[in-house]
N, CA, C and O atoms as a Tinker XYZ file with bonds, in Angstrom:
   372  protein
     1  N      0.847000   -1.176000    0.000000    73     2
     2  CA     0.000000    0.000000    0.000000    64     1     3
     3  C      0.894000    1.242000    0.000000    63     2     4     5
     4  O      1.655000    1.556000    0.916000    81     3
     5  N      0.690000    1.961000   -1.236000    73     3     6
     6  CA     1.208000    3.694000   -0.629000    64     5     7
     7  C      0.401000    4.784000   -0.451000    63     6     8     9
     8  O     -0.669000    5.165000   -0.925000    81     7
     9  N      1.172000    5.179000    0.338000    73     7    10
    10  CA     0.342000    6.454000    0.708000    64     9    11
    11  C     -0.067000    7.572000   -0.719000    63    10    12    13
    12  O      0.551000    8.098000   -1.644000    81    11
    13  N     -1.277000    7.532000   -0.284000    73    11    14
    14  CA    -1.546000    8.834000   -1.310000    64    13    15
    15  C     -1.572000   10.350000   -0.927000    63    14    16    17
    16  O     -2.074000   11.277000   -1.561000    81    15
    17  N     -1.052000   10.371000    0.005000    73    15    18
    18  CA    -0.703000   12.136000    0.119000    64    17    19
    19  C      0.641000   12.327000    0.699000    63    18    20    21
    20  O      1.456000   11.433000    0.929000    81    19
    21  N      0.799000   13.734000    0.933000    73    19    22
    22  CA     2.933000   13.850000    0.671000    64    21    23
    23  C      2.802000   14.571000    2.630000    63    22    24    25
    24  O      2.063000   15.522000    2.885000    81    23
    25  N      3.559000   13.951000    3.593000    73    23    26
    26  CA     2.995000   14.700000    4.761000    64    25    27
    27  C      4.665000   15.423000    5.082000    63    26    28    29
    28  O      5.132000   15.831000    6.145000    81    27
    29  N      5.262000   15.373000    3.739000    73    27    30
    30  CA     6.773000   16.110000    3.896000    64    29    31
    31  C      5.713000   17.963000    3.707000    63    30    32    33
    32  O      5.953000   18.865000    4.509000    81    31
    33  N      4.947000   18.099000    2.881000    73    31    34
    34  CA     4.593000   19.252000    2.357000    64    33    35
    35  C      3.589000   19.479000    3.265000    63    34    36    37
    36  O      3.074000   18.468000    3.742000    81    35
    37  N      3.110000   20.721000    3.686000    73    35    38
    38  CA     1.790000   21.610000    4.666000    64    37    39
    39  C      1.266000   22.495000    4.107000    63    38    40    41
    40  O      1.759000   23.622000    4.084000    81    39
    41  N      0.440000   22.266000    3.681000    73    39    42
    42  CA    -0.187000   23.874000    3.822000    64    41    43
    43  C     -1.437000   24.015000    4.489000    63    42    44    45
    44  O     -2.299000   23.138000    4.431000    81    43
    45  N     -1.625000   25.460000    5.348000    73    43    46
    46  CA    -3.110000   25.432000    5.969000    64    45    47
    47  C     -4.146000   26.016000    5.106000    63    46    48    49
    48  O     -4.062000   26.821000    4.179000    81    47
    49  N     -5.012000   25.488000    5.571000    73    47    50
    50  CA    -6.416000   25.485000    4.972000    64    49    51
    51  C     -7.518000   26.009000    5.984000    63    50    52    53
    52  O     -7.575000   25.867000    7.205000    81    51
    53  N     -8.320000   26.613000    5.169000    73    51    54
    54  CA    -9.523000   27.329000    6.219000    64    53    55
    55  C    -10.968000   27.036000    5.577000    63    54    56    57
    56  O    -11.360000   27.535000    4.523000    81    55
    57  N    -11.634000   26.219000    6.319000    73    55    58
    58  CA   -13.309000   26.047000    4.937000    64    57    59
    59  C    -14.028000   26.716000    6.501000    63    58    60    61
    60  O    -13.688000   26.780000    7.683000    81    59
    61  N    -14.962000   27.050000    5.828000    73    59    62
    62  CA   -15.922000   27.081000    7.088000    64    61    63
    63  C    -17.437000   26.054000    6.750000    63    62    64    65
    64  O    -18.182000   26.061000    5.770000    81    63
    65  N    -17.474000   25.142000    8.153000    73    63    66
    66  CA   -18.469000   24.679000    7.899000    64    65    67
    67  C    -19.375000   24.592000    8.518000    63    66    68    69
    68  O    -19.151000   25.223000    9.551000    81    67
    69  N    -20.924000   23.918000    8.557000    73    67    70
    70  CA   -21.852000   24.042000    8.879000    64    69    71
    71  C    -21.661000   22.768000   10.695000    63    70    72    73
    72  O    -20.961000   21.756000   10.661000    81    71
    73  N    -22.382000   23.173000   11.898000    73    71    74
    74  CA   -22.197000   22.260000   12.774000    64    73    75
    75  C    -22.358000   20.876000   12.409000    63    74    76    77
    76  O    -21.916000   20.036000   13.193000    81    75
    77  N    -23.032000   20.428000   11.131000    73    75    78
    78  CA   -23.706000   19.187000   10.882000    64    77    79
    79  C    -22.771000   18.536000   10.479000    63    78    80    81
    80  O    -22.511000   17.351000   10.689000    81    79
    81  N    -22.021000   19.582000    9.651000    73    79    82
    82  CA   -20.655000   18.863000    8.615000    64    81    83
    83  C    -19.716000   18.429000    9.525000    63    82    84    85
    84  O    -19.452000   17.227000    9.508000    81    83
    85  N    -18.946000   19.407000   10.608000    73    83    86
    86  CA   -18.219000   18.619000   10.848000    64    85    87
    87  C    -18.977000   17.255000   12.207000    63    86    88    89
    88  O    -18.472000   16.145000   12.374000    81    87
    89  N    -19.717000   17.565000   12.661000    73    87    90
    90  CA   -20.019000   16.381000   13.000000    64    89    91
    91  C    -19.825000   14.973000   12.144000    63    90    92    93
    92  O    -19.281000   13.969000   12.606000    81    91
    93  N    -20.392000   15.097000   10.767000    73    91    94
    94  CA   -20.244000   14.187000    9.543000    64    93    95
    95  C    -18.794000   14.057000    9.259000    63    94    96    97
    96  O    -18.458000   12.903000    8.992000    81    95
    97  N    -17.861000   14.933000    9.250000    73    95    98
    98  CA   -16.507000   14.597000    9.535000    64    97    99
    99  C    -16.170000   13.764000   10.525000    63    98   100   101
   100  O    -15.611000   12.705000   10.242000    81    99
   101  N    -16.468000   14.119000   11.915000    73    99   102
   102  CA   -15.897000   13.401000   13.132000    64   101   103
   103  C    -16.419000   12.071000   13.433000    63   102   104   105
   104  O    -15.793000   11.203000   14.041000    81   103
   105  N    -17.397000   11.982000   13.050000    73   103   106
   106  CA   -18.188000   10.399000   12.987000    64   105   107
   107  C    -17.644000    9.848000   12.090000    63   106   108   109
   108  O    -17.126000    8.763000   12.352000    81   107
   109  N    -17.559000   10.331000   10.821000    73   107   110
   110  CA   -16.426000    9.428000    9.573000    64   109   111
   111  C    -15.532000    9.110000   10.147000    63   110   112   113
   112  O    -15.486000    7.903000   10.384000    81   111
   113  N    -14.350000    9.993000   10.678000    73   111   114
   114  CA   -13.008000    9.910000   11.052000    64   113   115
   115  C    -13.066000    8.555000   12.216000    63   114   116   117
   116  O    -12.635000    7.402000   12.187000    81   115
   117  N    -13.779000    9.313000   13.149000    73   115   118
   118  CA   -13.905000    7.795000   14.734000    64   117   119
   119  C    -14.187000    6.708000   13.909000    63   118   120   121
   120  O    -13.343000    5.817000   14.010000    81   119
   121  N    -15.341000    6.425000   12.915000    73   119   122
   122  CA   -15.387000    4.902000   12.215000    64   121   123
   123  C    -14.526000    4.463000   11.379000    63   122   124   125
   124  O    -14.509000    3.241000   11.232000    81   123
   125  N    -13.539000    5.305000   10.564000    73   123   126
   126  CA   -12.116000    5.012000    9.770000    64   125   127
   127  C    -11.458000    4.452000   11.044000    63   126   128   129
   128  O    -11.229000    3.243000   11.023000    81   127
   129  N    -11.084000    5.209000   12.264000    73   127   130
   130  CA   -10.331000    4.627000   13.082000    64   129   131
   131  C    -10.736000    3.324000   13.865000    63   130   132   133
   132  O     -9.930000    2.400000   13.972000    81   131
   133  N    -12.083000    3.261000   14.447000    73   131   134
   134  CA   -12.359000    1.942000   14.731000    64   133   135
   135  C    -12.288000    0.873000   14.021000    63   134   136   137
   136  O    -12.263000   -0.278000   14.456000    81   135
   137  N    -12.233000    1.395000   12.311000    73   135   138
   138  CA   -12.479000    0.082000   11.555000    64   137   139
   139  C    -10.817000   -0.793000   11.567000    63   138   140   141
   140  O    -10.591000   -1.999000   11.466000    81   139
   141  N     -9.754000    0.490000   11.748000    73   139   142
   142  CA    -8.389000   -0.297000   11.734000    64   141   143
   143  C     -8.218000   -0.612000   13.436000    63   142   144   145
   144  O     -7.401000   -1.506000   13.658000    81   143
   145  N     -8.663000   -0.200000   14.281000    73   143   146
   146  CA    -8.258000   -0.804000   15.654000    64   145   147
   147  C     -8.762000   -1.796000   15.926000    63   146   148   149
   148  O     -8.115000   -2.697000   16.460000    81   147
   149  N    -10.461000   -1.953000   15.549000    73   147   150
   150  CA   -10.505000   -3.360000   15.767000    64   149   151
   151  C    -11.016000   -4.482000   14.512000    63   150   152   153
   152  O    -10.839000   -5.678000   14.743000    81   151
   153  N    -11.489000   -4.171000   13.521000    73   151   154
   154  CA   -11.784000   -4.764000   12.478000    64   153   155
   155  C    -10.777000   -5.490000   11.668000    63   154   156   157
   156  O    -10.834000   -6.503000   10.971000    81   155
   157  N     -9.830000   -4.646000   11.982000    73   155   158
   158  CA    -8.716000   -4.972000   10.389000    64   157   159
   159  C     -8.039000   -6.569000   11.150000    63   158   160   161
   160  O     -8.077000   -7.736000   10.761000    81   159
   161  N     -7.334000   -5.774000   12.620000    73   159   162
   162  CA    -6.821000   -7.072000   13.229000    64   161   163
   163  C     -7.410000   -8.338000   13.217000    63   162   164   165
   164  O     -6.780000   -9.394000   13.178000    81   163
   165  N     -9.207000   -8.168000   13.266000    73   163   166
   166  CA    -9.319000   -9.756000   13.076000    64   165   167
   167  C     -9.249000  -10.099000   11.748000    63   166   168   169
   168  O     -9.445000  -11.295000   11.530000    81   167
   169  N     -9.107000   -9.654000   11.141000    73   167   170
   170  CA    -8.269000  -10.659000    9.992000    64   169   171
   171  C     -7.568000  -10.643000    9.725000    63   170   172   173
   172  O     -7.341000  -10.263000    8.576000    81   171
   173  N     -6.191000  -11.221000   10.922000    73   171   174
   174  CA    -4.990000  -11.503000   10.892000    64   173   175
   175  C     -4.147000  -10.998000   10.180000    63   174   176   177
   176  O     -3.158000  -11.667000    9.880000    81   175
   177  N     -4.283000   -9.807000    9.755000    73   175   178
   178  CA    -2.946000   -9.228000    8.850000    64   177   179
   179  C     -2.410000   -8.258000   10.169000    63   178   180   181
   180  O     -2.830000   -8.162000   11.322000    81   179
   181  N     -1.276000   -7.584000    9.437000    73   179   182
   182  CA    -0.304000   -7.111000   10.400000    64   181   183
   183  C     -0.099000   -5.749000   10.057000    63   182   184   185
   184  O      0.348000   -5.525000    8.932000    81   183
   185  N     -0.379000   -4.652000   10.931000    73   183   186
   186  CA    -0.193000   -3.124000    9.921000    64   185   187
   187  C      1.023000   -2.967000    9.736000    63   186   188   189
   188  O      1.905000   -3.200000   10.563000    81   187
   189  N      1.169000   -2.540000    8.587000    73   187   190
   190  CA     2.519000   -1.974000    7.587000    64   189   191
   191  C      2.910000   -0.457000    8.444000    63   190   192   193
   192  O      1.988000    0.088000    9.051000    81   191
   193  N      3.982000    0.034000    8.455000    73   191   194
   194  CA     4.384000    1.025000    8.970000    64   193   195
   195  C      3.785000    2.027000    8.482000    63   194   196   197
   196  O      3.649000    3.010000    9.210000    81   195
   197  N      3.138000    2.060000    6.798000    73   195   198
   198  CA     2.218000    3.147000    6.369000    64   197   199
   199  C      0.708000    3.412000    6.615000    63   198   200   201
   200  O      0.052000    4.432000    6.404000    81   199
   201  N      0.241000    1.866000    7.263000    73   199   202
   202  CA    -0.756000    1.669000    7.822000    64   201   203
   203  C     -0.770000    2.429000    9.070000    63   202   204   205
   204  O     -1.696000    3.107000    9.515000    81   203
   205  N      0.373000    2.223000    9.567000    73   203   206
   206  CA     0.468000    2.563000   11.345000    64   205   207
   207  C      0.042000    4.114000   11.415000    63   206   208   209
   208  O     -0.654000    4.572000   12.321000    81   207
   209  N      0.856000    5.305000    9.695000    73   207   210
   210  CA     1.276000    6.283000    9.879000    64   209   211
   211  C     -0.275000    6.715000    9.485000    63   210   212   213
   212  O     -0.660000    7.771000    9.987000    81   211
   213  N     -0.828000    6.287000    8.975000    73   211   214
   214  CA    -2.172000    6.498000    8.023000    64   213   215
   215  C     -2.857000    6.634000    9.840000    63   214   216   217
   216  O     -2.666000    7.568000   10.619000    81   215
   217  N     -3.501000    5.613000   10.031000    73   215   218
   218  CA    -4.358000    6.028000   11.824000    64   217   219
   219  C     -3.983000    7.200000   12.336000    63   218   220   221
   220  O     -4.734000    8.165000   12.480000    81   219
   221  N     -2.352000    7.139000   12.743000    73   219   222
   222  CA    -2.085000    8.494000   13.776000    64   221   223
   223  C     -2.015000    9.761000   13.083000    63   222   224   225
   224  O     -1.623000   10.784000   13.644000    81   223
   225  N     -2.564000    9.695000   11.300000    73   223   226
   226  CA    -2.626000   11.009000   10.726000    64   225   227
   227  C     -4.531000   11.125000   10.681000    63   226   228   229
   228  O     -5.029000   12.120000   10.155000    81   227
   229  N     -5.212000   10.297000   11.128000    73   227   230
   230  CA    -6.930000   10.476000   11.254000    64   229   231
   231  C     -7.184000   10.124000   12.597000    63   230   232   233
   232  O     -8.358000    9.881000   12.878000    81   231
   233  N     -6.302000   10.042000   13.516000    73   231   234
   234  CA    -6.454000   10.018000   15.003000    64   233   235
   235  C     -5.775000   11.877000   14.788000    63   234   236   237
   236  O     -6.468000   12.895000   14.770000    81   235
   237  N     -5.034000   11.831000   14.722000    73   235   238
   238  CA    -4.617000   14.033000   14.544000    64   237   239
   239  C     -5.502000   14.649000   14.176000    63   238   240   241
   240  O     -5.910000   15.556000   14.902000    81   239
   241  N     -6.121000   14.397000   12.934000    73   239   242
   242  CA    -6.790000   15.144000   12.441000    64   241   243
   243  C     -8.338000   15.509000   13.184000    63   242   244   245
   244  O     -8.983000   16.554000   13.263000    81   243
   245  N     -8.549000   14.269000   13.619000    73   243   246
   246  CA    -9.637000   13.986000   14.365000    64   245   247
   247  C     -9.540000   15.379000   15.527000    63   246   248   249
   248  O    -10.217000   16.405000   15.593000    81   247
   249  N     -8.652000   14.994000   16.171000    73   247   250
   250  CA    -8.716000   15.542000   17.500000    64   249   251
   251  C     -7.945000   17.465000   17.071000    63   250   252   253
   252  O     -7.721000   18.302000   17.946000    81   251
   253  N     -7.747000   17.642000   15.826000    73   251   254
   254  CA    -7.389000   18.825000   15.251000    64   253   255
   255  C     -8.698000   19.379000   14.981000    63   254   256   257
   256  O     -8.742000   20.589000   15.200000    81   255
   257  N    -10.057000   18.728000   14.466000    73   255   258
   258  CA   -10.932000   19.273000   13.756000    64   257   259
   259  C    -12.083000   19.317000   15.406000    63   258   260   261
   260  O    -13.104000   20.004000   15.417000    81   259
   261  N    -11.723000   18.624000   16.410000    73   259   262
   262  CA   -12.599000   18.721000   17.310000    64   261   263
   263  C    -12.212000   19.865000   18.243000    63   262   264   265
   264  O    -13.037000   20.629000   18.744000    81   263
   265  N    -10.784000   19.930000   18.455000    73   263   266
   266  CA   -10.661000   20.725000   19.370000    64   265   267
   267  C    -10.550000   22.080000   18.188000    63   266   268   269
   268  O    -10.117000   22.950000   18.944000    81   267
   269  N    -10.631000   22.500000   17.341000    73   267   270
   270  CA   -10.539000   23.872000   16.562000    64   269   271
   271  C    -12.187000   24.063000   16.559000    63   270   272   273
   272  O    -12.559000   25.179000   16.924000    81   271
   273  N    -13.214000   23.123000   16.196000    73   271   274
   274  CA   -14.649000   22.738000   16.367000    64   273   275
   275  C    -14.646000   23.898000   17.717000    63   274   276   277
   276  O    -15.166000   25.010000   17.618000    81   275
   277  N    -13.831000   23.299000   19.200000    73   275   278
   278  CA   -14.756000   23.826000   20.818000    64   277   279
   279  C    -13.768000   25.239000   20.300000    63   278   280   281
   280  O    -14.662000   25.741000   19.619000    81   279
   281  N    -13.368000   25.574000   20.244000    73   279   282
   282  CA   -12.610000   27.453000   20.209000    64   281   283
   283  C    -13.713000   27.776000   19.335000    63   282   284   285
   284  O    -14.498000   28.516000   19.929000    81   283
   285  N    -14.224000   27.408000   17.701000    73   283   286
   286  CA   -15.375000   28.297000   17.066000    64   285   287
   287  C    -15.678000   28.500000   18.123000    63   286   288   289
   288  O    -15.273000   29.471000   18.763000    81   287
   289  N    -16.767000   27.296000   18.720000    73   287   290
   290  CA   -17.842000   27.420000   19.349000    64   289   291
   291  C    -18.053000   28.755000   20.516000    63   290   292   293
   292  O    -18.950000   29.560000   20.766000    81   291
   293  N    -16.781000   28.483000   21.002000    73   291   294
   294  CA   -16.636000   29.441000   21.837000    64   293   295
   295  C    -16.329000   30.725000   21.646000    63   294   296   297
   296  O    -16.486000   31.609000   22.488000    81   295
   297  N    -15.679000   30.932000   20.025000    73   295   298
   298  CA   -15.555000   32.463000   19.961000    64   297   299
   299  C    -16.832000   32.981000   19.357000    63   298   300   301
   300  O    -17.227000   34.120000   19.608000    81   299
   301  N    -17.763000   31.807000   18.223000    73   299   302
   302  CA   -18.696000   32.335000   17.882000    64   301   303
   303  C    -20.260000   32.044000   18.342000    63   302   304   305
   304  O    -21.263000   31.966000   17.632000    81   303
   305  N    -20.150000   31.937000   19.477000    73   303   306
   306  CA   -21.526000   31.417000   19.950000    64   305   307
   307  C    -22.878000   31.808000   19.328000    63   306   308   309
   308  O    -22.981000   33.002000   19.048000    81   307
   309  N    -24.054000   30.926000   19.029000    73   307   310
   310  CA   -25.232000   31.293000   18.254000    64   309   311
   311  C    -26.172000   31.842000   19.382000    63   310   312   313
   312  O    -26.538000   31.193000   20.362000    81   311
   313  N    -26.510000   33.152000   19.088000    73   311   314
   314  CA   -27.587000   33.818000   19.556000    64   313   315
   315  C    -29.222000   32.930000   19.392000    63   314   316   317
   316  O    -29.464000   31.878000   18.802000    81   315
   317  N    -30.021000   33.728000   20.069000    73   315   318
   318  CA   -31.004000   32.503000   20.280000    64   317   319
   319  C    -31.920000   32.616000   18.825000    63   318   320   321
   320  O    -32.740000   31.714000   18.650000    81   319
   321  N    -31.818000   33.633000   17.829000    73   319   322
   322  CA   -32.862000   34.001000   16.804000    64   321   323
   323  C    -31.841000   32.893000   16.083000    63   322   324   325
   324  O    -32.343000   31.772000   16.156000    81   323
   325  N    -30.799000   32.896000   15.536000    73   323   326
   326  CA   -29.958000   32.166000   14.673000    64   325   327
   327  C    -29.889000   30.432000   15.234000    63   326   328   329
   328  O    -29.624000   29.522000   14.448000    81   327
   329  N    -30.111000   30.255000   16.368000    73   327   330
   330  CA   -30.258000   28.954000   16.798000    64   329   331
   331  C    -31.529000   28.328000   16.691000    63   330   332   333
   332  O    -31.532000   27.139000   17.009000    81   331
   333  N    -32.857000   28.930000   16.245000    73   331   334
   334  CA   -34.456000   28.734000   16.096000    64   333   335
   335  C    -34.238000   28.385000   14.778000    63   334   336   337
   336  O    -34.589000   27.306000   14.301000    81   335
   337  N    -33.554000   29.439000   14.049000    73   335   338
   338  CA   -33.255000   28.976000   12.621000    64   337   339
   339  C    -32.624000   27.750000   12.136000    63   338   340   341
   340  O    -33.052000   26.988000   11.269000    81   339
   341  N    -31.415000   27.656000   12.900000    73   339   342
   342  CA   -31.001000   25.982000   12.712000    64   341   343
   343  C    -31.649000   25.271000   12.995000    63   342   344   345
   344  O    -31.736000   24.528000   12.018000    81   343
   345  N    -32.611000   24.706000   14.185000    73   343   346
   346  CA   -33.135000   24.244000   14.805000    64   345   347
   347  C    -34.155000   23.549000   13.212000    63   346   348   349
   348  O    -34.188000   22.437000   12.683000    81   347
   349  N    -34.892000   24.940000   12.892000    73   347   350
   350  CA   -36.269000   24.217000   12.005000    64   349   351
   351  C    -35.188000   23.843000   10.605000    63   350   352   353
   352  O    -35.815000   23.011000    9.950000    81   351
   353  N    -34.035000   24.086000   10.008000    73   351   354
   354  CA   -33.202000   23.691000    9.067000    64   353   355
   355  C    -33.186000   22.219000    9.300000    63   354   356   357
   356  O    -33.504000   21.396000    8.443000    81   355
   357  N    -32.756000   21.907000   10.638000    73   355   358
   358  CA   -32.223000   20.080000   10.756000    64   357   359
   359  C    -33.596000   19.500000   11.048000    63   358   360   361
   360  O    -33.453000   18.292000   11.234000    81   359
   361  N    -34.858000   19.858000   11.164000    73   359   362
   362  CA   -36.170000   18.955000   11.539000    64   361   363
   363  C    -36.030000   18.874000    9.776000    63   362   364   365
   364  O    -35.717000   17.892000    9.104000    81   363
   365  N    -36.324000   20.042000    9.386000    73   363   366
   366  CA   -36.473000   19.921000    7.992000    64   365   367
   367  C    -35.576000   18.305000    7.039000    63   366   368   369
   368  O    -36.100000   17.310000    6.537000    81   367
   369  N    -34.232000   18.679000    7.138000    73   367   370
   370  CA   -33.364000   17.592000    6.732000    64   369   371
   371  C    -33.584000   16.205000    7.626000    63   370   372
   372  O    -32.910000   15.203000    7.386000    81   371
């Protein structure tokens, strides 16, 4: 297996997204990672060192997109007219 991205190179990135999305991020990410902590092992294969590097770069990211997630939250907190509005958006969806 090779890796398909270069983690010699960085660059930052800024999206802004909706609370739903990254939730839909962080639930992806935790089930990518559960699927190699406990899934992969039972079927007896053995992680490759790019395997190993692949987890602890969606175990980072994970905990990069959650803890940058609680600072929004906290610098941009939703007033209560803008939170009624989300509110009937997600019954809707």
């Amino acid at each position: 297996m090779n890796l398909d991205f270069d983690i010699d190179k960085i660059r930052k990135n800024k999206i802004e997204l909706l609370d739903c999305q990254i939730d839909l991020i962080l639930r992806s990410l935790e089930f990518y990672a559960y699927t190699y902590q406990f899934i992969y092992p039972r079927r007896h294969k053995s992680e490759s060192k790019e395997e190993n590097l692949r987890i602890c770069l969606v175990r980072d990211t994970y905990e990069q997109i959650l803890n940058q997630f609680g600072i929004s939250k906290k610098q941009n907190p939703i007033d209560d007219n803008e939170n009624d509005e989300f509110e009937n958006i997600s019954k809707i969806a």
